[in-house]
N, CA, C and O atoms as a Tinker XYZ file with bonds, in Angstrom:
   280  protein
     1  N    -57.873000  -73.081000   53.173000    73     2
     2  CA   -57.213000  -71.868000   53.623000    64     1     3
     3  C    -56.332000  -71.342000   52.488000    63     2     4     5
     4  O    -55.650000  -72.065000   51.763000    81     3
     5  N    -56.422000  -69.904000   52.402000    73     3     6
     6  CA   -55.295000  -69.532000   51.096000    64     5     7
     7  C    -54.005000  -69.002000   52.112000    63     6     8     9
     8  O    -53.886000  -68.807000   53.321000    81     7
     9  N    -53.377000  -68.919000   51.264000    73     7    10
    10  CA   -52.113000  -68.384000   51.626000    64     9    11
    11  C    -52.282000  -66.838000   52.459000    63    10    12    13
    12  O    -51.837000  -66.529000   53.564000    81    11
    13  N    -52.886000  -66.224000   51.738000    73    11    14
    14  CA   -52.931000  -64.618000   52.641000    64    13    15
    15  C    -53.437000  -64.429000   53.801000    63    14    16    17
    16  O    -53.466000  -63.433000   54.524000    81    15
    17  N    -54.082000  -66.120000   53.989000    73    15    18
    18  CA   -54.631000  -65.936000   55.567000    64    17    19
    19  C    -53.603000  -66.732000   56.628000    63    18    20    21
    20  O    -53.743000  -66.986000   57.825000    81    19
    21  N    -52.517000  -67.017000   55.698000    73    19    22
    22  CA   -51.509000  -67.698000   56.907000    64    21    23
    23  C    -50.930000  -66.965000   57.953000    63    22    24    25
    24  O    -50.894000  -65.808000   57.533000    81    23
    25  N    -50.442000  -67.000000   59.119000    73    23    26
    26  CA   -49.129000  -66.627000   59.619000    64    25    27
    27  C    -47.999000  -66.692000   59.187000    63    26    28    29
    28  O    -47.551000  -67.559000   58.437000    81    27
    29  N    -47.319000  -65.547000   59.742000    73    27    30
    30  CA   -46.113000  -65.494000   59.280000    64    29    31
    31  C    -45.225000  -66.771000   59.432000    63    30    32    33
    32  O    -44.337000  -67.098000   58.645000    81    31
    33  N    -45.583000  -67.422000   60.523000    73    31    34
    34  CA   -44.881000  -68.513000   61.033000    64    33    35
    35  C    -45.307000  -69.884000   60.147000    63    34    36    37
    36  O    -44.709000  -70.900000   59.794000    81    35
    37  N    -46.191000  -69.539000   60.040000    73    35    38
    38  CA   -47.210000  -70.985000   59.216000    64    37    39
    39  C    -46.887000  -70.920000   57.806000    63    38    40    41
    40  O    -47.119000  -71.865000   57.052000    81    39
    41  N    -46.291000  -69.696000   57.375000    73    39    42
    42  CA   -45.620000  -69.252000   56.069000    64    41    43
    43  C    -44.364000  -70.099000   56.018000    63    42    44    45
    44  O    -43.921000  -71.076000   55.415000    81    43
    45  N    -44.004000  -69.204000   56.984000    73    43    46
    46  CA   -42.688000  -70.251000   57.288000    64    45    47
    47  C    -42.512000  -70.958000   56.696000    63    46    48    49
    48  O    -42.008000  -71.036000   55.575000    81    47
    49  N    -43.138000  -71.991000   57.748000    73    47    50
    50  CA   -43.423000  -73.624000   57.857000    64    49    51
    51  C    -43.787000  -73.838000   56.641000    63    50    52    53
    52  O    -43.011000  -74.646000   56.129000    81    51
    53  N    -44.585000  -73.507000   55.940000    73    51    54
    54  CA   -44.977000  -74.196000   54.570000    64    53    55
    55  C    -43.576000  -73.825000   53.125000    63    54    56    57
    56  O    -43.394000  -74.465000   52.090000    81    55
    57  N    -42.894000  -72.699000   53.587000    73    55    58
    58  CA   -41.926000  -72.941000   53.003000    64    57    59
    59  C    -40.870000  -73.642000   53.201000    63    58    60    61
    60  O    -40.018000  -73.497000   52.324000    81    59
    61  N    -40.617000  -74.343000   54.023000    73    59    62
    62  CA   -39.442000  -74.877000   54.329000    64    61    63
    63  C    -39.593000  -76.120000   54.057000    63    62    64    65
    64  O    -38.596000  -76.678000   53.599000    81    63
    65  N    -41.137000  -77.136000   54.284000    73    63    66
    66  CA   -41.769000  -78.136000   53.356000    64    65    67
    67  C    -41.418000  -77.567000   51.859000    63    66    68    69
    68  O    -40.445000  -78.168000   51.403000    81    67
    69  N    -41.783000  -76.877000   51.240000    73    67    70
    70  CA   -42.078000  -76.986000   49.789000    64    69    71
    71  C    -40.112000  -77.000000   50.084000    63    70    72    73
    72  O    -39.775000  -78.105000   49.662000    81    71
    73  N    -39.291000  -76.525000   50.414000    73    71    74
    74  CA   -38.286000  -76.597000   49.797000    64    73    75
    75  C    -37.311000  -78.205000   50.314000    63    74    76    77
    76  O    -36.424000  -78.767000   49.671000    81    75
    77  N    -37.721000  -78.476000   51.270000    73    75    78
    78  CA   -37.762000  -80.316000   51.392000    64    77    79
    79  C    -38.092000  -80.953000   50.245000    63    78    80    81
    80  O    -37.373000  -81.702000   49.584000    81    79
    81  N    -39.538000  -80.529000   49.973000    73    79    82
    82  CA   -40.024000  -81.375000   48.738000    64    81    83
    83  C    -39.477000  -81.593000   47.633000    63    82    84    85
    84  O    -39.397000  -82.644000   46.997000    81    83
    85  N    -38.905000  -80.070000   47.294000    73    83    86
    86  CA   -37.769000  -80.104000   45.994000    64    85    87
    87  C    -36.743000  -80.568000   45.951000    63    86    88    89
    88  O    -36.212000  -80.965000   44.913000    81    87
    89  N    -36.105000  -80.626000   47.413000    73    87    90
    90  CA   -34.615000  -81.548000   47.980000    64    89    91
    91  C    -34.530000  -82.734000   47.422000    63    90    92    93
    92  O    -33.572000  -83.187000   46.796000    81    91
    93  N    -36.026000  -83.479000   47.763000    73    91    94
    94  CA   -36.214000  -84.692000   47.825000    64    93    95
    95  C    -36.993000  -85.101000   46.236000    63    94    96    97
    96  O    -37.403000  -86.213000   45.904000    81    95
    97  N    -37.020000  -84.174000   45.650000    73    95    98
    98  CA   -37.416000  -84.640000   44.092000    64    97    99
    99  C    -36.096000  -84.594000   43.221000    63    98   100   101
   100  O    -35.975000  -85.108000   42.110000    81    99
   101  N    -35.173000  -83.923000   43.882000    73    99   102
   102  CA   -33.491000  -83.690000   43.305000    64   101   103
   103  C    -32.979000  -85.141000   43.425000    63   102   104   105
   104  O    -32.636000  -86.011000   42.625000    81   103
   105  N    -33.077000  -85.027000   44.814000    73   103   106
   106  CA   -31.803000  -85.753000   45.692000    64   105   107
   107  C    -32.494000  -87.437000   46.276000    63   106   108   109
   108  O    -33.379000  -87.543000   47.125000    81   107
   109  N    -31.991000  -88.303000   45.746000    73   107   110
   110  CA   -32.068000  -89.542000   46.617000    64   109   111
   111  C    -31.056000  -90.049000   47.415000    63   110   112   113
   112  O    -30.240000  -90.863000   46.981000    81   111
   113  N    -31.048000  -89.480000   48.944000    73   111   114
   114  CA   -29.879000  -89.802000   49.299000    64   113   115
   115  C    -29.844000  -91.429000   49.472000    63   114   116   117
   116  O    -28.726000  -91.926000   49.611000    81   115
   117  N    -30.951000  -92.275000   49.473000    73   115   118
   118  CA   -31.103000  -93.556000   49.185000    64   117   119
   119  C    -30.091000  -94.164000   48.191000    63   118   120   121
   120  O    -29.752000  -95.347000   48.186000    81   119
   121  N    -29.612000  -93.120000   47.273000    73   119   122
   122  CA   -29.059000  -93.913000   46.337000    64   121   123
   123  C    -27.626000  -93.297000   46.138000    63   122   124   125
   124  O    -27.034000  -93.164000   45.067000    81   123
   125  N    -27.122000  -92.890000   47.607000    73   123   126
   126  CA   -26.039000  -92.607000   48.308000    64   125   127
   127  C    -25.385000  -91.391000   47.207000    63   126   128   129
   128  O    -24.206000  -91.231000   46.893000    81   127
   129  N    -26.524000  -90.665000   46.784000    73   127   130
   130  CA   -26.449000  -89.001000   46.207000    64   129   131
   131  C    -25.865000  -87.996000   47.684000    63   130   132   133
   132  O    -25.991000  -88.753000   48.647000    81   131
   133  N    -25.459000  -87.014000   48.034000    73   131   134
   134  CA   -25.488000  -86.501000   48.869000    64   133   135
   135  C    -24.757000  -84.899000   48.204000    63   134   136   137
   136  O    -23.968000  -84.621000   47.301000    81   135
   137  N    -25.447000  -84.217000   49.113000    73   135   138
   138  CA   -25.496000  -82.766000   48.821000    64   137   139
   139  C    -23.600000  -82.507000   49.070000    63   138   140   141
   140  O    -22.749000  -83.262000   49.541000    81   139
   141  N    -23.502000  -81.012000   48.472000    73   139   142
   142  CA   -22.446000  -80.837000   49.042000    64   141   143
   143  C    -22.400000  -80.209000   50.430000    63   142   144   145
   144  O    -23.354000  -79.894000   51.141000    81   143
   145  N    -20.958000  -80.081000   50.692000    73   143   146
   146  CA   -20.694000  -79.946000   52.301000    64   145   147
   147  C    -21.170000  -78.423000   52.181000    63   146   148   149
   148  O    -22.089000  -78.047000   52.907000    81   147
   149  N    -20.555000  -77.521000   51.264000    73   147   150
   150  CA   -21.006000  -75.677000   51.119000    64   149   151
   151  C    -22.682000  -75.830000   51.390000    63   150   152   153
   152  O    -23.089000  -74.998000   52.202000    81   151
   153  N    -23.622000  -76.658000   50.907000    73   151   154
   154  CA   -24.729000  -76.546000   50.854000    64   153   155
   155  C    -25.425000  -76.853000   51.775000    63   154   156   157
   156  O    -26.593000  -76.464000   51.752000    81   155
   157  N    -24.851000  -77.821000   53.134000    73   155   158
   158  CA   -25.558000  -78.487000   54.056000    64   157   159
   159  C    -24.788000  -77.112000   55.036000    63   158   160   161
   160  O    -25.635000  -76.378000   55.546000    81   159
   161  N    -23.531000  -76.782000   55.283000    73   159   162
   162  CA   -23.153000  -75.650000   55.670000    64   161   163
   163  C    -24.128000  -74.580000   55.835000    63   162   164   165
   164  O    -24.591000  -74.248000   56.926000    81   163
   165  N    -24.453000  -73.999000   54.606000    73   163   166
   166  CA   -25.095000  -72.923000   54.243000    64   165   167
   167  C    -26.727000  -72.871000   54.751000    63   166   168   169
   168  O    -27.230000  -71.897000   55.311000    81   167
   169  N    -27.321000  -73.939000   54.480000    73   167   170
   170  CA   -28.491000  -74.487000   55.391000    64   169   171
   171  C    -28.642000  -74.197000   56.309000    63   170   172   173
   172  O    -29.475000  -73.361000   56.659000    81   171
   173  N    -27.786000  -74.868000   57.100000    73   171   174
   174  CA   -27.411000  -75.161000   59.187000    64   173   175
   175  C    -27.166000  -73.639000   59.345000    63   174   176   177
   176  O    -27.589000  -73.301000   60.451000    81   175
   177  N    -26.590000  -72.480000   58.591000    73   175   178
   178  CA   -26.382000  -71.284000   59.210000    64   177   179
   179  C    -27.479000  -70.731000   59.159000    63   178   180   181
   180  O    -27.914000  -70.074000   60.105000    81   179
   181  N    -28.240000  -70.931000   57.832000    73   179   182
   182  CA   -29.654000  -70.127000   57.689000    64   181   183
   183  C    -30.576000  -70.913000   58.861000    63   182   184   185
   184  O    -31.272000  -70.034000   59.369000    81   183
   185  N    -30.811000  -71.968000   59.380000    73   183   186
   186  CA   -31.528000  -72.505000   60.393000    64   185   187
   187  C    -31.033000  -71.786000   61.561000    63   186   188   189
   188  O    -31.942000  -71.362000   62.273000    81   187
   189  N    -29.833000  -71.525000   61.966000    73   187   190
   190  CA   -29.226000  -71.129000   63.212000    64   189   191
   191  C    -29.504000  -69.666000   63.573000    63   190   192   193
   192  O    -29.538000  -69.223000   64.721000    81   191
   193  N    -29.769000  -68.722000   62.035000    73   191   194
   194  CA   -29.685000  -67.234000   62.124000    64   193   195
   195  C    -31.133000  -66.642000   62.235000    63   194   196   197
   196  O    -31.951000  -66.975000   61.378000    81   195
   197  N    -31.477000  -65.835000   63.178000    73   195   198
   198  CA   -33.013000  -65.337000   63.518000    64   197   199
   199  C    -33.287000  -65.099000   62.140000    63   198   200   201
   200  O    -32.273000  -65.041000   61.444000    81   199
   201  N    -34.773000  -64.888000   61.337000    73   199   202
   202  CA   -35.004000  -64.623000   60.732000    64   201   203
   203  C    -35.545000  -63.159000   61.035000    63   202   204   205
   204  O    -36.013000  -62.893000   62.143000    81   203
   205  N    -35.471000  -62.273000   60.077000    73   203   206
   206  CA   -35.976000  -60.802000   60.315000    64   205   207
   207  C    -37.263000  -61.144000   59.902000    63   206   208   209
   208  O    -37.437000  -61.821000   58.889000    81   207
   209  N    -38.250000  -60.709000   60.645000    73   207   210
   210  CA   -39.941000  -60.604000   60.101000    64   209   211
   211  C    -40.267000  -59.661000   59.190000    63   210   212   213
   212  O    -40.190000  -58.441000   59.330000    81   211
   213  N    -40.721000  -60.424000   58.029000    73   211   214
   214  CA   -41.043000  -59.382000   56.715000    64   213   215
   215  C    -42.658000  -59.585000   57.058000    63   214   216   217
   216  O    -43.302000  -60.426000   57.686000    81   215
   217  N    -42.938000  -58.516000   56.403000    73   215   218
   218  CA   -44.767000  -58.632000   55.944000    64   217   219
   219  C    -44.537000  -59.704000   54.642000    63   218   220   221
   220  O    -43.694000  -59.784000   53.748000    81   219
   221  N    -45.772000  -60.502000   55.030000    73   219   222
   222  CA   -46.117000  -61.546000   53.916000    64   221   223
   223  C    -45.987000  -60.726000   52.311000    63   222   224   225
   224  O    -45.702000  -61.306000   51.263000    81   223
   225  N    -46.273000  -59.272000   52.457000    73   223   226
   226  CA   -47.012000  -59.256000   50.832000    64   225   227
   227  C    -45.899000  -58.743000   50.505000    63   226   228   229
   228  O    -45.643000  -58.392000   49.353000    81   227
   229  N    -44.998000  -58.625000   51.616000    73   227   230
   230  CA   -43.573000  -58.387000   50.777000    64   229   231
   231  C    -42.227000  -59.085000   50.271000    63   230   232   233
   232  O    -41.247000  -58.839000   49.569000    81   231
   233  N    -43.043000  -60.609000   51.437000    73   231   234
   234  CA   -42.565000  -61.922000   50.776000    64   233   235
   235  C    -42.933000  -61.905000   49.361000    63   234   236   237
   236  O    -42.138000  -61.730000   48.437000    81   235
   237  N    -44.273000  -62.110000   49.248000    73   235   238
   238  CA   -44.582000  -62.558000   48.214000    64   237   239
   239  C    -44.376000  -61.878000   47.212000    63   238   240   241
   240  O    -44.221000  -62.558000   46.198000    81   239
   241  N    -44.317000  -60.905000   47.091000    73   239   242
   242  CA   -44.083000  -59.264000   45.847000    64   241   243
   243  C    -42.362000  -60.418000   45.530000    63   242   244   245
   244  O    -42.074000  -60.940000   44.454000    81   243
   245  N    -41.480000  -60.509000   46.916000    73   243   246
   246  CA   -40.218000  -60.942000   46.639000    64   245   247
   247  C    -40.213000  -62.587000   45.508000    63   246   248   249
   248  O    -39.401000  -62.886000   44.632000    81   247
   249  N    -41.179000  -63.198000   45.889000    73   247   250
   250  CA   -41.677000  -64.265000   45.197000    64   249   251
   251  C    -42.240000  -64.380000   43.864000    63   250   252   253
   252  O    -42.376000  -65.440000   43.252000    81   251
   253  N    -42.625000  -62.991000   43.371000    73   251   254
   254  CA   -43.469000  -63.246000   42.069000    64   253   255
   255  C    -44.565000  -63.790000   42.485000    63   254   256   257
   256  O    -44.673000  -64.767000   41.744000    81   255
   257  N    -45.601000  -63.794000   43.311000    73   255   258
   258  CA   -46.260000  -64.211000   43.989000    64   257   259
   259  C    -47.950000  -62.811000   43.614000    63   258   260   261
   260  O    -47.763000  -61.794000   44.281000    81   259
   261  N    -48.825000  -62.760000   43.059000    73   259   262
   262  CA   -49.891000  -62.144000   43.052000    64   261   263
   263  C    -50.905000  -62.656000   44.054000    63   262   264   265
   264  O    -51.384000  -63.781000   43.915000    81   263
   265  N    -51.309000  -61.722000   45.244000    73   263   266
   266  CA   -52.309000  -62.191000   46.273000    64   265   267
   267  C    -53.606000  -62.567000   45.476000    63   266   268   269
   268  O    -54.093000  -63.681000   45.666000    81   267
   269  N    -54.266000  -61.586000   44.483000    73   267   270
   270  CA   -54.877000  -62.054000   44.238000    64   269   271
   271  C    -55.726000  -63.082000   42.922000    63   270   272   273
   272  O    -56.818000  -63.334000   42.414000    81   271
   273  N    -54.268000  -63.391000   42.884000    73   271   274
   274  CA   -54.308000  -64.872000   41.795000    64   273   275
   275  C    -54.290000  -65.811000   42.522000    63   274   276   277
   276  O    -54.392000  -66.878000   41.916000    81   275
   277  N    -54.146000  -65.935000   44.248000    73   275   278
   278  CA   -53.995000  -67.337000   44.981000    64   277   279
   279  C    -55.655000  -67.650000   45.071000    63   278   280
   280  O    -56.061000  -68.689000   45.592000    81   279
């Protein structure tokens, strides 16, 4: 599946993985690293606040993102 055939929601979702992934290539909280408090803050509000529905290609235009280079 490419990307331009996702949902908006499935967009989502796959961004919020890729930005876990990078958390977790930063951060070992295993090795009692831990984020700051502004940043886990700032998180929890963006999780809490509706998201406005953009069109994908205007995500992606926002992304540097070319549809048809995927």
């Amino acid at each position: 599946m490419q990307i331009k055939e996702l949902t908006i929601e499935q967009f989502r979702v796959l961004l919020r993985e890729v930005v876990i992934e990078i958390l977790e290539e930063y951060i070992d909280l295993d090795e009692g690293k831990t984020l700051k408090t502004s940043v886990v803050e700032r998180l929890f509000r963006q999780q809490q606040q509706e998201i406005a529905n953009v069109p994908a290609s205007q995500a992606m235009q926002t992304l540097g993102i070319n549809w048809d280079e995927l």
